[in-house]
TIBANU-357320 format. One record per residue (C-alpha): residue number from 1; residue in one letter; x, y, z. Coordinates in steps of 0.1 Angstrom, whole numbers. Layout:
BEGIN
<rec nr="NUM" rest="A" px="X" py="Y" pz="Z"/>
...
This chain:
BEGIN
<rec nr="1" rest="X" px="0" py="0" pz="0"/>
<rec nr="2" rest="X" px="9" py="38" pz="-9"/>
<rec nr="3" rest="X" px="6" py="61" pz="16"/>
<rec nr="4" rest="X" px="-33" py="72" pz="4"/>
<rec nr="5" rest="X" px="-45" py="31" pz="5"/>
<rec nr="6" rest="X" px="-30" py="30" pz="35"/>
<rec nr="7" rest="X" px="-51" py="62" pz="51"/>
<rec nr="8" rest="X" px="-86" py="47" pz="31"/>
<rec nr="9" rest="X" px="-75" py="10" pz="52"/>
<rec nr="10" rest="X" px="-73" py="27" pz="82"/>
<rec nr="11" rest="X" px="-105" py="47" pz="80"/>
<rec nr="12" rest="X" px="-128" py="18" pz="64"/>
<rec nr="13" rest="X" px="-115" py="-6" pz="88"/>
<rec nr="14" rest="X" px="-119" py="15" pz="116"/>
<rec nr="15" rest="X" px="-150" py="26" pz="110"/>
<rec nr="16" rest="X" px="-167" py="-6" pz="104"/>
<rec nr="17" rest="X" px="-159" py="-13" pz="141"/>
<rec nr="18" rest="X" px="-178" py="13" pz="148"/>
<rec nr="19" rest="X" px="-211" py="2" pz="126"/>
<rec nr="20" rest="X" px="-201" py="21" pz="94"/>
<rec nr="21" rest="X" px="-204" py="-2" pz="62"/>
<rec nr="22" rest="X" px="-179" py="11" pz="40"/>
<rec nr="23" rest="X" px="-171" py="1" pz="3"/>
<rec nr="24" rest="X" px="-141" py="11" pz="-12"/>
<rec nr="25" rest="X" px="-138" py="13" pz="-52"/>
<rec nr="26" rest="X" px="-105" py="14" pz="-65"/>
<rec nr="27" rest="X" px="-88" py="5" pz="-103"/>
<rec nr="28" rest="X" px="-68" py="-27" pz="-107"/>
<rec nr="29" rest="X" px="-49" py="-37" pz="-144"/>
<rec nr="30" rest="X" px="-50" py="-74" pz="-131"/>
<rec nr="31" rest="X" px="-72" py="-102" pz="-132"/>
<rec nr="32" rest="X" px="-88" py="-105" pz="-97"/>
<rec nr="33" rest="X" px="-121" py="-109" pz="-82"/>
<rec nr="34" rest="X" px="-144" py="-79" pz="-87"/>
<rec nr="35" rest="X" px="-153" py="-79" pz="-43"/>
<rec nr="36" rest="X" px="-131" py="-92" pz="-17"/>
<rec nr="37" rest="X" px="-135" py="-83" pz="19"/>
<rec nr="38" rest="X" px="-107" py="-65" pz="35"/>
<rec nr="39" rest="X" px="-103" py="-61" pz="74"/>
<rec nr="40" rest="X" px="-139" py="-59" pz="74"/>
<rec nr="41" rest="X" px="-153" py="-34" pz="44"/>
<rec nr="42" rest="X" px="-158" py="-45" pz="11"/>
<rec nr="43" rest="X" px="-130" py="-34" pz="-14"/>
<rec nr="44" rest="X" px="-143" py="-31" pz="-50"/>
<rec nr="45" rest="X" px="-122" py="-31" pz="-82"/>
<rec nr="46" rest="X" px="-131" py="-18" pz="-117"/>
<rec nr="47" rest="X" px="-107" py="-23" pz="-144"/>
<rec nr="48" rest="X" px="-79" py="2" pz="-154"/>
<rec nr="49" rest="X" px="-85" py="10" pz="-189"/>
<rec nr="50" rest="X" px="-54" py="33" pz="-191"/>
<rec nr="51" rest="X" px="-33" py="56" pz="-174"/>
<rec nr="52" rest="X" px="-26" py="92" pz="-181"/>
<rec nr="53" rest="X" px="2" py="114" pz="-161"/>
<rec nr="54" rest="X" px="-5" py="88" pz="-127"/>
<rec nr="55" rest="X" px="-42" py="85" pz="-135"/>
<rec nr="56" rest="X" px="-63" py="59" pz="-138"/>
<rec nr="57" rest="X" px="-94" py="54" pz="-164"/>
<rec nr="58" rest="X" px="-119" py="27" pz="-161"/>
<rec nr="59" rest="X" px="-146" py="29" pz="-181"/>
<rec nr="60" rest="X" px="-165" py="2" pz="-161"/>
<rec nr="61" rest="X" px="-156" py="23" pz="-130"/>
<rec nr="62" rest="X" px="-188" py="45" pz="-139"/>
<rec nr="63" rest="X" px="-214" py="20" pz="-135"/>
<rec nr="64" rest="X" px="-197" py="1" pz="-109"/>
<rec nr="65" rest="X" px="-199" py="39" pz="-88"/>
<rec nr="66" rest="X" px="-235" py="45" pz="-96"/>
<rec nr="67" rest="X" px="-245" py="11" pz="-83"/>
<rec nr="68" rest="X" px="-226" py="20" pz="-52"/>
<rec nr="69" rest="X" px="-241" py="54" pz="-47"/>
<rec nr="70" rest="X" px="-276" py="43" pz="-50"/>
<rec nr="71" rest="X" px="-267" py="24" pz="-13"/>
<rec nr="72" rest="X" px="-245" py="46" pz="1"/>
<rec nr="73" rest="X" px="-254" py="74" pz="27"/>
<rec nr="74" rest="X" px="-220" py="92" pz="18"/>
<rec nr="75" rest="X" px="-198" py="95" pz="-8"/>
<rec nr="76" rest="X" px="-161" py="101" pz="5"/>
<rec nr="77" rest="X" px="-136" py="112" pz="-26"/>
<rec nr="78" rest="X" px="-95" py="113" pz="-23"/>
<rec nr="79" rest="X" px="-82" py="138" pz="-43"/>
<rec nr="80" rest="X" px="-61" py="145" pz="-64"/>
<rec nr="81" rest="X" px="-78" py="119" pz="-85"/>
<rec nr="82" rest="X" px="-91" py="135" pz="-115"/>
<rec nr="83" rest="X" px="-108" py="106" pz="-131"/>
<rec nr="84" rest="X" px="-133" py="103" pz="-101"/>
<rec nr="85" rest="X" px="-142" py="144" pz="-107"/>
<rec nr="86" rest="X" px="-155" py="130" pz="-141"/>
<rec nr="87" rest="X" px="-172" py="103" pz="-126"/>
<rec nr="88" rest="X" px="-188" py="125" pz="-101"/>
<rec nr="89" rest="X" px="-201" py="150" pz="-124"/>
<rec nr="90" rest="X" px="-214" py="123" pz="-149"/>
<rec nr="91" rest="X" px="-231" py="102" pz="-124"/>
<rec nr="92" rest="X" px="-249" py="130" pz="-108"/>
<rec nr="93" rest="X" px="-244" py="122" pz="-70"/>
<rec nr="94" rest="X" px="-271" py="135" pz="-52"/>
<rec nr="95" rest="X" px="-254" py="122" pz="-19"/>
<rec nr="96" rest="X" px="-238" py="139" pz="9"/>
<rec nr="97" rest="X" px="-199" py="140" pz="-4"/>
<rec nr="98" rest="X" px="-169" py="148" pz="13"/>
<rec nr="99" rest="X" px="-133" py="149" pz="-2"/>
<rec nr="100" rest="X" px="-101" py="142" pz="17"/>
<rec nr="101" rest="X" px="-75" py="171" pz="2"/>
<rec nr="102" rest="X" px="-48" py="147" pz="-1"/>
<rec nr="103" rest="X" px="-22" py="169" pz="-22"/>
<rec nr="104" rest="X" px="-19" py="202" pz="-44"/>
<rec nr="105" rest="X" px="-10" py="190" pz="-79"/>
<rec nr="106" rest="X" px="25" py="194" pz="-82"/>
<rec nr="107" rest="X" px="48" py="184" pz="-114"/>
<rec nr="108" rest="X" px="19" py="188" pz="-144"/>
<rec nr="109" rest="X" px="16" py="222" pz="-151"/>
<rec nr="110" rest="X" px="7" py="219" pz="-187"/>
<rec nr="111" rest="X" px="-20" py="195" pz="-174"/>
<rec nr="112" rest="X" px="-38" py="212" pz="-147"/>
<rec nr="113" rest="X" px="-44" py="240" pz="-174"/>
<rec nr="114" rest="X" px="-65" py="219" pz="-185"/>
<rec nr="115" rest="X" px="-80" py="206" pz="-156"/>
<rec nr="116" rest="X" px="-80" py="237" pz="-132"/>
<rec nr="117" rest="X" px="-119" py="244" pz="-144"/>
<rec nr="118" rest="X" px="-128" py="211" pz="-137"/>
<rec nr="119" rest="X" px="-111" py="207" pz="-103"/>
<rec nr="120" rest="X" px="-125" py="240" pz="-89"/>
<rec nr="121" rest="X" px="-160" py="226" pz="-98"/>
<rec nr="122" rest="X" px="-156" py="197" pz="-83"/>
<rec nr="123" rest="X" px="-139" py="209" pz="-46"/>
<rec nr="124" rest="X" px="-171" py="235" pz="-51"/>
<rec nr="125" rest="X" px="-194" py="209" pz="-54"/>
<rec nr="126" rest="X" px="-179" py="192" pz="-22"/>
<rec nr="127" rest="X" px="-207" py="195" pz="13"/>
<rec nr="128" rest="X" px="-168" py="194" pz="30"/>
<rec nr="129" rest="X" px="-134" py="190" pz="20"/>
<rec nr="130" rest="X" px="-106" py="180" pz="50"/>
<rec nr="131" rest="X" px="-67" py="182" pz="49"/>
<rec nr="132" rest="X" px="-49" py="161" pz="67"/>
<rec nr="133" rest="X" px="-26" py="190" pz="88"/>
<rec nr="134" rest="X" px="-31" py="227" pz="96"/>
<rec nr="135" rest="X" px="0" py="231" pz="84"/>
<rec nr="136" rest="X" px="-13" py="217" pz="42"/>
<rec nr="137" rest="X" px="-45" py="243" pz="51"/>
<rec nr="138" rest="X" px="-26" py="270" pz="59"/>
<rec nr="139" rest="X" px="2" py="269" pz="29"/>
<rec nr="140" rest="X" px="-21" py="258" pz="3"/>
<rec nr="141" rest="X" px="-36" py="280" pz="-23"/>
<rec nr="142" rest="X" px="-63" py="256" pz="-32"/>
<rec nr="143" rest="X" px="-78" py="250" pz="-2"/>
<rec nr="144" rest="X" px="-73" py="288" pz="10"/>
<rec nr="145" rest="X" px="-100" py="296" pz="-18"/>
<rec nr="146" rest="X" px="-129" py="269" pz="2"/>
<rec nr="147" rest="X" px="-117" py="275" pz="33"/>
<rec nr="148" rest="X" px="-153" py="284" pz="51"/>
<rec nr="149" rest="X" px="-158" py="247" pz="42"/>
<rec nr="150" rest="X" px="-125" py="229" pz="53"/>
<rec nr="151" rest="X" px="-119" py="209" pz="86"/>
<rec nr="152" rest="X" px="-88" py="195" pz="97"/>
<rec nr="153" rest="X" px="-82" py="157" pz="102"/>
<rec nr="154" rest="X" px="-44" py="145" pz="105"/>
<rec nr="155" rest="X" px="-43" py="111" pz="93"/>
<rec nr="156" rest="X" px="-41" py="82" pz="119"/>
<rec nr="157" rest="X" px="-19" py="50" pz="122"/>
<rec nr="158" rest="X" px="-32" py="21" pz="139"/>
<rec nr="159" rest="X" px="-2" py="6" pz="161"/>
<rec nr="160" rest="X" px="-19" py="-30" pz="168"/>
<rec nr="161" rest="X" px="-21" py="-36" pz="127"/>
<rec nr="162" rest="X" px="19" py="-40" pz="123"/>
<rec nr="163" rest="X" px="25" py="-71" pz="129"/>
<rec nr="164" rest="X" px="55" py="-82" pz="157"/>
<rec nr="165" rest="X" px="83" py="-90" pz="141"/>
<rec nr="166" rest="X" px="97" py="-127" pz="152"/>
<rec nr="167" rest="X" px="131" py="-128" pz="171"/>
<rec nr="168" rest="X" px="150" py="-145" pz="144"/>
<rec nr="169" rest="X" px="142" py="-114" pz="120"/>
<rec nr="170" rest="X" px="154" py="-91" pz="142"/>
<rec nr="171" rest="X" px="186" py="-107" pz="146"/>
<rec nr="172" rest="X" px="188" py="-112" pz="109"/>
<rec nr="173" rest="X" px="185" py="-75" pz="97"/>
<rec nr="174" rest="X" px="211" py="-65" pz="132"/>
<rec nr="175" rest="X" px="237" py="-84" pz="121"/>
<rec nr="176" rest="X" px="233" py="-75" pz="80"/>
<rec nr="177" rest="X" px="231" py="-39" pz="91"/>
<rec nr="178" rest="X" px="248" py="-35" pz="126"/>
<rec nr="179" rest="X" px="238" py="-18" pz="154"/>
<rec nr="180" rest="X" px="229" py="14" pz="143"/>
<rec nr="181" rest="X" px="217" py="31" pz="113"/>
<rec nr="182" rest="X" px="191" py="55" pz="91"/>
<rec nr="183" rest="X" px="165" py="44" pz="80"/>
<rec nr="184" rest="X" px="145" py="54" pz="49"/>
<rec nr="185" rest="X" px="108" py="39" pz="39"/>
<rec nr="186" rest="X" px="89" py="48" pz="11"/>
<rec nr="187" rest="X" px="80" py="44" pz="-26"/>
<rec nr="188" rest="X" px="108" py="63" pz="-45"/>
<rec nr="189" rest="X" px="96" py="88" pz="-66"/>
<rec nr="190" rest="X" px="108" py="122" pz="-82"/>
<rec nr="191" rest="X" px="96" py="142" pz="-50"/>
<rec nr="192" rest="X" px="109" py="120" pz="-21"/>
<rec nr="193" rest="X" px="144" py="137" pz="-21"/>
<rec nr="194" rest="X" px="170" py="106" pz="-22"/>
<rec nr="195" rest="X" px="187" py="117" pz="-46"/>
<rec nr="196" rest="X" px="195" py="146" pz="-19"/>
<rec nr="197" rest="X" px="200" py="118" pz="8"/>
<rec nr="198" rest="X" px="228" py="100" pz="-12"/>
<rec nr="199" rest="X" px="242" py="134" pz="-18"/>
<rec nr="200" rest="X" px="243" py="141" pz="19"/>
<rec nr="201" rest="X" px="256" py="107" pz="23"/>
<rec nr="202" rest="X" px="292" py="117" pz="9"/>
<rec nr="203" rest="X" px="323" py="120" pz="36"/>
<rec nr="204" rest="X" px="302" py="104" pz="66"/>
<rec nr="205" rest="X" px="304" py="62" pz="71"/>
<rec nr="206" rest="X" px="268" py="63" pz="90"/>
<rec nr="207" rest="X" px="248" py="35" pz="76"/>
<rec nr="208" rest="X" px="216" py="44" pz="58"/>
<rec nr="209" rest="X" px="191" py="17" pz="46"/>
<rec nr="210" rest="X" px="166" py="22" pz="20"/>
<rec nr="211" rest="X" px="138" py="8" pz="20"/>
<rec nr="212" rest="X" px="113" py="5" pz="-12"/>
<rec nr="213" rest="X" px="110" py="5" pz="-49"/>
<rec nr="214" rest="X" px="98" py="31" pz="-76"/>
<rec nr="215" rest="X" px="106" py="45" pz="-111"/>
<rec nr="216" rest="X" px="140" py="62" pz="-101"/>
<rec nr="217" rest="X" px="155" py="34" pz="-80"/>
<rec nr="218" rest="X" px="181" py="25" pz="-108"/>
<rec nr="219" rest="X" px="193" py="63" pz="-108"/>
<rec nr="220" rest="X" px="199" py="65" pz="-73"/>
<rec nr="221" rest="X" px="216" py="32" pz="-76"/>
<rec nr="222" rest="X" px="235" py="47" pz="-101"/>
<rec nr="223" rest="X" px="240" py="80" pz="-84"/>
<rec nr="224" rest="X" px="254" py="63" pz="-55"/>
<rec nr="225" rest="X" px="279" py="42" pz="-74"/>
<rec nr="226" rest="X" px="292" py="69" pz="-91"/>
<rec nr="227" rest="X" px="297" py="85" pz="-57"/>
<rec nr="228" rest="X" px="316" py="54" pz="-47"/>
<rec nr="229" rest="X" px="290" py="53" pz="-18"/>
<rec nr="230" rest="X" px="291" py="21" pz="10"/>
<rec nr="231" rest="X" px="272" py="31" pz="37"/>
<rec nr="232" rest="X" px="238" py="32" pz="16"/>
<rec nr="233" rest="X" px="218" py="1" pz="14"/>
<rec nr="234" rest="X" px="193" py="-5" pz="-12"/>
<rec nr="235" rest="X" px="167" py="-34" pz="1"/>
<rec nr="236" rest="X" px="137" py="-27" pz="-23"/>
<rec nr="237" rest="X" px="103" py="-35" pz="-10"/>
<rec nr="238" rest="X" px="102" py="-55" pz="19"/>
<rec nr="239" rest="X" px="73" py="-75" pz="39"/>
<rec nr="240" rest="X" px="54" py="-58" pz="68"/>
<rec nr="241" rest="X" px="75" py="-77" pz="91"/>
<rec nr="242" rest="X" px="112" py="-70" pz="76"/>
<rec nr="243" rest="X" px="94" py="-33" pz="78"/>
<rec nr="244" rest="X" px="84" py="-31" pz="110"/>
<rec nr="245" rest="X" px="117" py="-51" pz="117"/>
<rec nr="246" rest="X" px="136" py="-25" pz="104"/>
<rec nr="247" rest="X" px="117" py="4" pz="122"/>
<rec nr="248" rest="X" px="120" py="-11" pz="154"/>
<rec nr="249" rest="X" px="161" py="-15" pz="154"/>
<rec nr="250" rest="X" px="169" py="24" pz="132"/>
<rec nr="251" rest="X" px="187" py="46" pz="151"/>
<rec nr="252" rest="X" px="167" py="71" pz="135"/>
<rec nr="253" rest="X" px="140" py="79" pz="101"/>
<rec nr="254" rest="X" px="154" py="106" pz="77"/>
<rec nr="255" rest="X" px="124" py="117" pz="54"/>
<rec nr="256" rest="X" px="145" py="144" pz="27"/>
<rec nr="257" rest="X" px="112" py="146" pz="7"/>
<rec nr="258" rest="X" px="118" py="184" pz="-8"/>
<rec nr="259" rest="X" px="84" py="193" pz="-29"/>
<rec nr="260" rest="X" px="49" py="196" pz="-17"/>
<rec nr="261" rest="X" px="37" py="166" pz="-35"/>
<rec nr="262" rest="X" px="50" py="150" pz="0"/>
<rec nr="263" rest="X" px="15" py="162" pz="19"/>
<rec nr="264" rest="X" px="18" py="144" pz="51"/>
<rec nr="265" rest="X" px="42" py="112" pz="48"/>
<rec nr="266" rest="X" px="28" py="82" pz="65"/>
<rec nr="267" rest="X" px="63" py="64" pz="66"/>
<rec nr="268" rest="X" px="74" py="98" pz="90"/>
<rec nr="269" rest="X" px="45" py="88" pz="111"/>
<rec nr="270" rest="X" px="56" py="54" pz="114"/>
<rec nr="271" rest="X" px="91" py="68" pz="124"/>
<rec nr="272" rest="X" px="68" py="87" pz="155"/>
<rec nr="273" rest="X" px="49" py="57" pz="163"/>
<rec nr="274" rest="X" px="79" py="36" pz="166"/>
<rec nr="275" rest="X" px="96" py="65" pz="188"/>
<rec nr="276" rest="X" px="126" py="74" pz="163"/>
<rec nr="277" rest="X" px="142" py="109" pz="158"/>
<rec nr="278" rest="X" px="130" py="119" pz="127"/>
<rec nr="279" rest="X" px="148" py="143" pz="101"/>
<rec nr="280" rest="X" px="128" py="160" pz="77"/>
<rec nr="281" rest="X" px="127" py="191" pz="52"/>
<rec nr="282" rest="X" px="105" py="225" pz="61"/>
<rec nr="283" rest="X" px="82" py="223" pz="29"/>
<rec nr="284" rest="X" px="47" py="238" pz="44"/>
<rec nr="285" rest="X" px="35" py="205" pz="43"/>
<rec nr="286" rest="X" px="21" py="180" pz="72"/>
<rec nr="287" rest="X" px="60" py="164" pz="76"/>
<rec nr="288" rest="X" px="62" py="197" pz="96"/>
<rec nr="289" rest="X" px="35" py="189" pz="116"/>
<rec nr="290" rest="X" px="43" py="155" pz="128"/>
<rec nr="291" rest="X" px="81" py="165" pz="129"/>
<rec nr="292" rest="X" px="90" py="195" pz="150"/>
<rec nr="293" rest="X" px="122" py="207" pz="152"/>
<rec nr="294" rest="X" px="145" py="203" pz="181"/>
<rec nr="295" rest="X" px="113" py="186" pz="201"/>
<rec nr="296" rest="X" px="109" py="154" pz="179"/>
<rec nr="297" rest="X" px="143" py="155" pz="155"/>
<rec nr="298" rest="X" px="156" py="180" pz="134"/>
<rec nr="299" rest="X" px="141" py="199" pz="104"/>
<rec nr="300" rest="X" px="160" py="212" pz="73"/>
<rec nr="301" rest="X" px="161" py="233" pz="45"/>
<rec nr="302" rest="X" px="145" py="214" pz="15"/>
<rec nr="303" rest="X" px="171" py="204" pz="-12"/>
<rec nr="304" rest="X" px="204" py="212" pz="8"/>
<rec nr="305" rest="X" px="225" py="178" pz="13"/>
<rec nr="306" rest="X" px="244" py="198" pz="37"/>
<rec nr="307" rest="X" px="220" py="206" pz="62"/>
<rec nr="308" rest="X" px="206" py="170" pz="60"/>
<rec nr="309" rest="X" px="245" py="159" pz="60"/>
<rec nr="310" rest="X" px="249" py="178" pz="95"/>
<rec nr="311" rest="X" px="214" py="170" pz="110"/>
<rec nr="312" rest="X" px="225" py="128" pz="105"/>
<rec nr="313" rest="X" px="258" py="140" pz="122"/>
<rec nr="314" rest="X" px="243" py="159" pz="152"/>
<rec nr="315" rest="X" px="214" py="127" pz="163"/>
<rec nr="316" rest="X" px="245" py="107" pz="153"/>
<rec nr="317" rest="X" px="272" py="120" pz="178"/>
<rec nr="318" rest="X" px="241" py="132" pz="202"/>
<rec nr="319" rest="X" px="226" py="96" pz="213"/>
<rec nr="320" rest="X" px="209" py="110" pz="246"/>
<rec nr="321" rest="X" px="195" py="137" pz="228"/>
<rec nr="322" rest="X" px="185" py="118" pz="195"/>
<rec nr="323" rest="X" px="169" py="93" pz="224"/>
<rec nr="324" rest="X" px="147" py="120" pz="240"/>
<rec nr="325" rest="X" px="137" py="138" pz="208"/>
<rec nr="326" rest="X" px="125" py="102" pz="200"/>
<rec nr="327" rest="X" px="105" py="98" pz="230"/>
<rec nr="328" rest="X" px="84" py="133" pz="228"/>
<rec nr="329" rest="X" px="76" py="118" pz="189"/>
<rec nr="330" rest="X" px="58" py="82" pz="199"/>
<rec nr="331" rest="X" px="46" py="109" pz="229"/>
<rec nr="332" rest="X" px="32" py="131" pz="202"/>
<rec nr="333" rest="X" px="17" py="104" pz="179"/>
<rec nr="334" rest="X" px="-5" py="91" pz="212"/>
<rec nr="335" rest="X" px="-20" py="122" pz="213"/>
<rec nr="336" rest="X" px="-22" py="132" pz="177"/>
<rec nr="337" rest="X" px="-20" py="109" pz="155"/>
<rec nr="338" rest="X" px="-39" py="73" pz="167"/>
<rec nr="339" rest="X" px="-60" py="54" pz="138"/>
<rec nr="340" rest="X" px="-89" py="59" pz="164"/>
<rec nr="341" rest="X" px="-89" py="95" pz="168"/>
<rec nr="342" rest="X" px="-88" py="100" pz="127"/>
<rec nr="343" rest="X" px="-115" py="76" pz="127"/>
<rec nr="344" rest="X" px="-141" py="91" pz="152"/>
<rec nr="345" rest="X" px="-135" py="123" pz="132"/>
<rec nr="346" rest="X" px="-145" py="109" pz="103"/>
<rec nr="347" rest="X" px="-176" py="91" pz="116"/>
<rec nr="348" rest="X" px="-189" py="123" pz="134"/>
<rec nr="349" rest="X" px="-180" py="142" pz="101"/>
<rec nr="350" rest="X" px="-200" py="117" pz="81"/>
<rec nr="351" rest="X" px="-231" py="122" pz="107"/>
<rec nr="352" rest="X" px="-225" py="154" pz="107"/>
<rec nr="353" rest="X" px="-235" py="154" pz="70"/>
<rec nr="354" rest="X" px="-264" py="134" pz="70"/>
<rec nr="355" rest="X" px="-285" py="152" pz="93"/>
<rec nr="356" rest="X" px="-277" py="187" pz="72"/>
<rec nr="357" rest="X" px="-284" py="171" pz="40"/>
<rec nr="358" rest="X" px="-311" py="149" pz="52"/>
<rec nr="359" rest="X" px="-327" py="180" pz="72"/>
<rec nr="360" rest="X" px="-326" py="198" pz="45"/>
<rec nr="361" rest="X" px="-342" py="177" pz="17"/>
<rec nr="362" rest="X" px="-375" py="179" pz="43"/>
């Protein structure tokens, strides 16, 4: 799961605890059942027809969506998904709707030219729109322009989901990577800032583990050999175990995403949860918000291997310090950031909803 499946998860399985049917529509290429149940909401696939600049077209998706509307109570949208405006507008929900503000489009200018129109219908159309930090709110143009309709929901990790990891694979990864090290999780893409990492990587021997795949892997591979790097470690995508394996023995997480397509970062969270001191880059975006400087880790200039060379040096040669910095982060991820808190926002949101739309169809 990407960090957006992993948010949907949390909030469909959460809320089905709470009585909340949920059914989640998503686009598969593959050849799977149409309906599976996952952690207890259904999870419904439509074919991806094909795929323009990261999105997804289905033509099946539309009927497969109205079906599901004519039973739901409320429609919740993740955007930036521009097929599903489309679909919205075509289908003609007549449903309560609310839209989780996931990310400002970034990296297609040309693009969302085009799409701009479309996009500001569609957030106007929206009962309620949330983003997922003050911080995203408060440093986005977007949302600044609906803001009498905007509430804030940080996004939620649910600790007792990770699975333990088993005693053996502990002691594997410990003596592969020895005692102490960075740690890195993520898919790797243009905006994550490793290329900045393996930058700030040169002159220091700290080890620093990557962990994931993506459509620049090979260059940073490359980037680092030309560097003549040996402290970085490349271990593609891993099992939830090796994962949570890995999390649990870092020294610390260093998160050098650079560019505001990094909204939030789950994998930062995870960091928290785990009670690591994090590094991360000052890009207006939620890392800031579950990251604050000199209380949880250290944040940086994006884009400056420098900075992030000396922040790695400072938790490095600063153990009690780096410990305590991780403490007040698994501290501050109790009180802000629990699956069950996002949750119960969410449920109250979507009652909240339903009585104004409800009340006033009478």
């Amino acid at each position: 799961m990407g960090g957006v499946e992993q948010v949907i998860n949390q909030i469909a399985r959460g809320a089905s605890k709470l009585g909340i049917e949920t059914d989640v529509l998503s686009l598969t290429p593959d050849k799977v059942p149409r309906t599976i149940e996952i952690d207890g909401y259904l999870a419904h696939r439509a074919r991806l027809d094909l795929q323009i600049a990261s999105t997804g077209f289905s033509l099946s998706a539309f009927l497969r969506f109205s079906q599901l509307v004519k039973q739901a109570d409320v429609i919740h949208y993740h955007f930036p998904w521009p097929f599903m405006d489309v679909v919205h507008f075509v289908t003609r929900v007549k449903k309560p709707t609310v839209v989780t503000y996931h990310s400002d489009i970034i990296r297609q200018e040309h693009l969302l030219k085009l799409y701009r129109p479309l996009k500001r219908k569609f957030l106007a159309s929206m009962d309620r729109i949330v983003a997922t930090s003050p911080n995203y709110l408060a440093t986005s143009d977007v949302l600044g322009k609906f803001s009498d309709k905007v509430s804030v929901i940080p996004i939620g990790l649910d600790k007792a989901t990770y699975p333990q990891p088993a005693t053996d694979r502990l002691q594997f990864w410990r003596e592969k990577l020895g005692p102490k090290f960075f740690l890195f999780v993520g898919v790797i893409r243009y905006y994550k800032g490793l290329h900045i990492l393996v930058e700030a990587a040169r002159g220091i021997d700290y080890p620093i583990v990557i962990v994931g795949a993506g459509p620049i892997e090979q260059e940073l591979k490359v980037q680092a050999a030309q560097l003549g790097l040996r402290n970085i470690y490349f271990l593609g995508q891993l099992s939830e175990e090796d994962k949570v394996a890995l999390l649990t023995l870092c020294y610390g997480v260093v998160f050098p995403s650079h560019l505001r397509s990094e909204a939030f970062g789950i994998s930062l969270l995870e960091g928290a949860m785990y009670g690591k001191p994090m590094i991360s880059s000052e890009i207006g975006t939620g890392t800031t918000f579950i990251n604050i400087g000199d209380e949880t880790g250290l944040v940086v200039p994006p884009s400056d291997p420098v900075a992030l060379r000396q922040a790695m040096s400072y938790l490095w040669e600063h153990p009690e310090e780096a410990a305590h910095m991780g403490r007040r982060a698994e501290e501050r991820y109790w009180k802000h950031f629990t699956a069950e808190q996002m949750v119960k926002s969410y449920v109250d949101l979507y009652g909240d909803l339903m009585r104004r739309h409800y009340d006033g169809s009478r």
